[in-house]
KOLSENU-459665 format. One record per residue: residue number from 1; residue in one letter; x, y, z of N, C-alpha, C, O in turn. Coordinates in Angstrom, 1 decimal, decimal comma. Atoms other than C-alpha are relative to their C-alpha. Example, Ala and Ser with C-alpha at 12.3 -4.5 7.8 and 13.67 -1.06 7.14 Angstrom:
<pts>
PT num residuo n.east n.north   n.up ca.east ca.north  ca.up c.east c.north   c.up o.east o.north   o.up
PT   1       A    0,9    -1,2    0,0    12,3     -4,5    7,8    0,9     1,2    0,0    1,9     1,2    0,7
PT   2       S   -0,9    -1,1    0,0    13,7     -1,1    7,1   -0,8     1,1    0,8   -0,3     2,2    0,9
</pts>
This chain:
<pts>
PT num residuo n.east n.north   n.up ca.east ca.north  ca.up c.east c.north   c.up o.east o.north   o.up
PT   1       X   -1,1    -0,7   -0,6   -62,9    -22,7 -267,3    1,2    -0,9   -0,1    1,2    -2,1    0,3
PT   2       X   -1,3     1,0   -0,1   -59,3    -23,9 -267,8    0,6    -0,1    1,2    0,7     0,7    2,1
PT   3       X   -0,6     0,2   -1,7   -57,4    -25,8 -265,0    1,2     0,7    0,3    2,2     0,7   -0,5
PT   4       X   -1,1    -0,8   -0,8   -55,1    -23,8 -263,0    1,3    -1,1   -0,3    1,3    -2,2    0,1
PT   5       X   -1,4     1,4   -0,3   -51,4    -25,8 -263,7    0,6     0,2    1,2    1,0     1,3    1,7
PT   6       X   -0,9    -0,4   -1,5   -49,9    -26,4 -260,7    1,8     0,2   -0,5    2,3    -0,1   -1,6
PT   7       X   -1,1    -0,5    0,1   -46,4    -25,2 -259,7    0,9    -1,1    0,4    0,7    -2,0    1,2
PT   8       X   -0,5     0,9    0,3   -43,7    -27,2 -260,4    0,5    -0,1    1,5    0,2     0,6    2,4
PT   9       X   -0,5     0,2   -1,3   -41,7    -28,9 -257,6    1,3     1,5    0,2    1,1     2,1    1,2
PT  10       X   -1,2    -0,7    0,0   -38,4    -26,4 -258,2   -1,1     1,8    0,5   -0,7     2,6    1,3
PT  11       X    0,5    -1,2   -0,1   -41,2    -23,3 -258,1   -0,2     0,2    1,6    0,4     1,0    2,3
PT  12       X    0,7     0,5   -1,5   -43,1    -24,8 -254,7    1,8     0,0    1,2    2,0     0,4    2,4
PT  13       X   -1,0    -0,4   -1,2   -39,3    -25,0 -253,3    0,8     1,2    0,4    1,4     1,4    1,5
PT  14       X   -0,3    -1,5    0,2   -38,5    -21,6 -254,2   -0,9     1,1    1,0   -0,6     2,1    1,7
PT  15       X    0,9    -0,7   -1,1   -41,7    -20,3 -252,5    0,2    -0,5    1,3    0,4     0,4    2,2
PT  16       X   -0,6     0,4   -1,5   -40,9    -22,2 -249,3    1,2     1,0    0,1    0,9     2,1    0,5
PT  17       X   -0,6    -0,6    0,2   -37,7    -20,9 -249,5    0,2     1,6    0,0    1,2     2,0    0,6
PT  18       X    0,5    -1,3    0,4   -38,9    -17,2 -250,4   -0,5     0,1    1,9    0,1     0,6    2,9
PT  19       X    1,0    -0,4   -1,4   -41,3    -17,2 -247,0    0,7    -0,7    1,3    0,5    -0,4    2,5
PT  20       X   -0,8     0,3   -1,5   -39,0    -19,1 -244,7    1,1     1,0    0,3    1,3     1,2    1,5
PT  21       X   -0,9    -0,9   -0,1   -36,4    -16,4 -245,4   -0,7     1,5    0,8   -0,2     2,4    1,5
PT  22       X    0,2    -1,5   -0,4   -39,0    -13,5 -244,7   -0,7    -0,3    1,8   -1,1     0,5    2,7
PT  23       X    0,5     0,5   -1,8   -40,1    -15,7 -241,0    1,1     0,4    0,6    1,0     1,5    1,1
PT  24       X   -1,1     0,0    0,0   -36,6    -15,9 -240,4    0,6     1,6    0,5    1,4     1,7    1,5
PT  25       X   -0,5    -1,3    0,0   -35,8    -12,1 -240,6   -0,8     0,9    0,7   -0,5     2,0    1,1
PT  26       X    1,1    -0,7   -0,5   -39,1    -11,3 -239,1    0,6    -0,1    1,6    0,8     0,8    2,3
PT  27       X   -0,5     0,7   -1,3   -37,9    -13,5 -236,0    1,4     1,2    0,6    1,5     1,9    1,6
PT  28       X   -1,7    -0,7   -0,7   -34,2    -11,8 -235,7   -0,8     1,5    0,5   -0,9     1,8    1,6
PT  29       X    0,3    -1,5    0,0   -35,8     -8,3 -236,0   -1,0     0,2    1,4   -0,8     0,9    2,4
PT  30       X    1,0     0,1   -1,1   -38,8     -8,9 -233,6    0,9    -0,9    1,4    0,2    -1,2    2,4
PT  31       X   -0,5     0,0   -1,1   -35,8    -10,1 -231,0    0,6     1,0    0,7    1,0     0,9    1,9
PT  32       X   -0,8    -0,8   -0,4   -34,3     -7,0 -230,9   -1,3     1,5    0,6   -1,1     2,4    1,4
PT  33       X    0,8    -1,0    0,0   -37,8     -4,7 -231,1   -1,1    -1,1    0,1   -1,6    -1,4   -0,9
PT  34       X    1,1     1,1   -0,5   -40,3     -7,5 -229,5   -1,4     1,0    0,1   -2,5     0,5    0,2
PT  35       X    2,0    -0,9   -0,4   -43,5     -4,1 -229,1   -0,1     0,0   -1,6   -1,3    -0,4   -1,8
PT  36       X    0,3    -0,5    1,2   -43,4     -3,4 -233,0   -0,8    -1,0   -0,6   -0,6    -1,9   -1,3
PT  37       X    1,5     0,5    0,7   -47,1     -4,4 -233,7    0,0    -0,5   -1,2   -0,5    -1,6   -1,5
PT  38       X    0,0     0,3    1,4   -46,6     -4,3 -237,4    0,8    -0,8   -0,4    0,4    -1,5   -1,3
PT  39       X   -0,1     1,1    0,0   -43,6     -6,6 -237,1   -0,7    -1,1    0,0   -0,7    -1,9   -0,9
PT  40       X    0,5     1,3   -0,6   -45,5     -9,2 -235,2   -1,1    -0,3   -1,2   -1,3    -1,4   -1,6
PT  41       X    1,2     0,5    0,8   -48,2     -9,2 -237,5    0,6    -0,5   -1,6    0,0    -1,5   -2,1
PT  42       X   -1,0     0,4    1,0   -45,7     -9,6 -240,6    0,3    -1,7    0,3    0,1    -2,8   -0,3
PT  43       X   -0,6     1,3   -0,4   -44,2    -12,2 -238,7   -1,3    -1,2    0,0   -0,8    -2,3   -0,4
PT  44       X    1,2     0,7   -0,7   -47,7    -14,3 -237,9   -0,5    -0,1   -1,6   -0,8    -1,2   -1,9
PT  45       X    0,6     0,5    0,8   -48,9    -13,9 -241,4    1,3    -0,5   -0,9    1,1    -1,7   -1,4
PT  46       X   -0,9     1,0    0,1   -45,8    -15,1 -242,7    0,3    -1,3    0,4    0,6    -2,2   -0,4
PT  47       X   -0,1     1,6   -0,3   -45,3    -18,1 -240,6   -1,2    -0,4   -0,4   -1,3    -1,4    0,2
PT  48       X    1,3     0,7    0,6   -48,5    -19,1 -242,0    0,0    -0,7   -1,3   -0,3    -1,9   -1,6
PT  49       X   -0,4     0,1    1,5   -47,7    -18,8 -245,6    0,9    -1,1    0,0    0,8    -2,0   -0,9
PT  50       X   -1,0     0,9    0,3   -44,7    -20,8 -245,0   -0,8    -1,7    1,1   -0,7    -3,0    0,9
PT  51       X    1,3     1,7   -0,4   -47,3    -23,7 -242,7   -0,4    -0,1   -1,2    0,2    -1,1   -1,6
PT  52       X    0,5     0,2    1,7   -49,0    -23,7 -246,4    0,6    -0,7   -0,8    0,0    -1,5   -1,6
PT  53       X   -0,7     0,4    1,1   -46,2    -24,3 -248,2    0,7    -0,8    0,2    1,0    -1,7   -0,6
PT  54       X   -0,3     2,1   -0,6   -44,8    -27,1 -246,5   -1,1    -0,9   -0,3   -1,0    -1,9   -0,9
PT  55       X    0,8     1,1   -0,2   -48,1    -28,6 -246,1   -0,3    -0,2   -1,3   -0,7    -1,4   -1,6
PT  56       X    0,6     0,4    1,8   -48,8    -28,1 -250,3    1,3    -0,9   -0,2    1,1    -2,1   -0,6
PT  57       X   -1,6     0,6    0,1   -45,1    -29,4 -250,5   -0,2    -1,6    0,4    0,0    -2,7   -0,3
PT  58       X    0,1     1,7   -0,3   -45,7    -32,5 -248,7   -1,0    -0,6   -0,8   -0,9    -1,7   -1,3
PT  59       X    1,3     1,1   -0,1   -49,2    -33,3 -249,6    0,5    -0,3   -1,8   -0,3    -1,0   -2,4
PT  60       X   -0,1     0,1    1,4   -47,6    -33,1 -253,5    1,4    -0,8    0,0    1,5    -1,6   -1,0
PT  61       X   -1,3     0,4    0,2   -44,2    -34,1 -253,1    0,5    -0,5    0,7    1,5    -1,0    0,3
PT  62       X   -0,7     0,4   -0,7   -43,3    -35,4 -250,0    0,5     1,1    1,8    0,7     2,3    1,8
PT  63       X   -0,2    -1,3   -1,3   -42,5    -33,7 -246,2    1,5     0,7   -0,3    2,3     0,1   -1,0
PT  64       X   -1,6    -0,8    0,2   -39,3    -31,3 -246,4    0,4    -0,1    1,6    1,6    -0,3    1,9
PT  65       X   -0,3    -0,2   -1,1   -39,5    -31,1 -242,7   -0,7    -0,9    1,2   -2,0    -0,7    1,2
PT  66       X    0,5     0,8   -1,0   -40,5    -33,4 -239,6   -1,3     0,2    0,1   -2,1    -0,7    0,2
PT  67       X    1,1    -0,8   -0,1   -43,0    -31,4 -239,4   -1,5    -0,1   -0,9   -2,7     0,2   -0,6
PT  68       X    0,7    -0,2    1,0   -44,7    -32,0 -242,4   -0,3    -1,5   -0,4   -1,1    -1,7   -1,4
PT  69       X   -0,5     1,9    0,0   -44,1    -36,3 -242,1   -1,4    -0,2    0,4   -2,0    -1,2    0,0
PT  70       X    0,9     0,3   -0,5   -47,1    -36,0 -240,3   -1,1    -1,2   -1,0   -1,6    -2,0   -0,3
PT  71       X    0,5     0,6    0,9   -49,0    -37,8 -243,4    0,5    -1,0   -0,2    0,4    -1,5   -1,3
PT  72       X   -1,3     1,4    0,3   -46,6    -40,8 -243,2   -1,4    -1,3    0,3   -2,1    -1,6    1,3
PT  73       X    1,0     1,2   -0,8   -48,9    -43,7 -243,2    0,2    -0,9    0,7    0,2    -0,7    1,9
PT  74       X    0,1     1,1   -0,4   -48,4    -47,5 -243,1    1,8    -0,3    0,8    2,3    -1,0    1,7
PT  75       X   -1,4     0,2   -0,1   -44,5    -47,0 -243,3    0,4     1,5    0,2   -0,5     2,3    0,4
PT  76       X   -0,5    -0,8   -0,1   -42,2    -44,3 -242,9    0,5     0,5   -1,5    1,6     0,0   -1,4
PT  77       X    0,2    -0,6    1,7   -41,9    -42,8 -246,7    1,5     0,9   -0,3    2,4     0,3   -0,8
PT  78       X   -0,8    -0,7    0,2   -39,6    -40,0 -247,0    1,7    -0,3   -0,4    2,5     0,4   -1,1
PT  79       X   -1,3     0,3    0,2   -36,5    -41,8 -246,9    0,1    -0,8   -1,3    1,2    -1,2   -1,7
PT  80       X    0,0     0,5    1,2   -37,7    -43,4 -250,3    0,3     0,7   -0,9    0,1     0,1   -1,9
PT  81       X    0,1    -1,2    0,6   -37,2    -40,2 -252,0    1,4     0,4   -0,6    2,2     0,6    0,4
PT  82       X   -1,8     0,0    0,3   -33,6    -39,7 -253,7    0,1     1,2    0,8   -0,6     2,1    1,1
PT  83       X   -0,9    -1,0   -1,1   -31,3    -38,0 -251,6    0,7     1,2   -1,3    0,7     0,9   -2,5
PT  84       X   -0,7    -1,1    0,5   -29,5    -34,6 -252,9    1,1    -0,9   -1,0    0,8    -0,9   -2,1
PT  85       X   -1,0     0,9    0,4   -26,5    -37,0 -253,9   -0,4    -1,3   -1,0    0,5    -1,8   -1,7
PT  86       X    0,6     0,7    1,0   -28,7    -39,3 -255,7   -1,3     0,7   -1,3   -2,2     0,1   -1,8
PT  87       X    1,1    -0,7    0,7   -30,4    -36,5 -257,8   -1,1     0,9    0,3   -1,6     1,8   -0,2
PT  88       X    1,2    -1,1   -0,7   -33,1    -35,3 -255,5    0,4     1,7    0,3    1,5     2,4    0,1
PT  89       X   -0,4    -1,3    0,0   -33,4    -31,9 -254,9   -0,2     0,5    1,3   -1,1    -0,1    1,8
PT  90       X    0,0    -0,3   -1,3   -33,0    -30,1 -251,5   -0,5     1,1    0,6   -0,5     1,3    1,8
</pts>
């Protein structure tokens, strides 16, 4: 069986990106109509997707979000990472 290639870093920020947008919209909408069942459930398996894709994000690339630093070992890491301004990507 051939190995699955993984997705590049620019793909993996794109899918973050992608599912933080549909949390996000889930959120605003579910403040204005908080009973709509099928929102909430949108909303819940979405923020999920987007917990995933941070946590593939970090454990491959590094944390995007505090959140995701959790894995920091001996030192504090993340800040070794080029910045936007030094080529990194955001």
């Amino acid at each position: 069986m051939a190995a699955q290639k993984q997705p590049s870093r620019q793909q993996m920020l794109q899918w973050v990106n992608m599912v933080s947008f549909a949390v996000q919209e889930a959120n605003l909408y579910l403040d204005t109509h908080p009973k709509d069942q099928a929102a909430l459930s949108y909303f819940q398996e979405y923020a999920r997707l987007r917990n995933q894709a941070l946590d593939d994000f970090a454990a491959m690339y590094g944390p995007l979000t505090i959140d995701t630093a959790k894995r920091c070992g001996k030192m504090w890491e993340w800040v070794n990472e080029p910045w936007p301004w030094q080529g990194g990507e955001c």
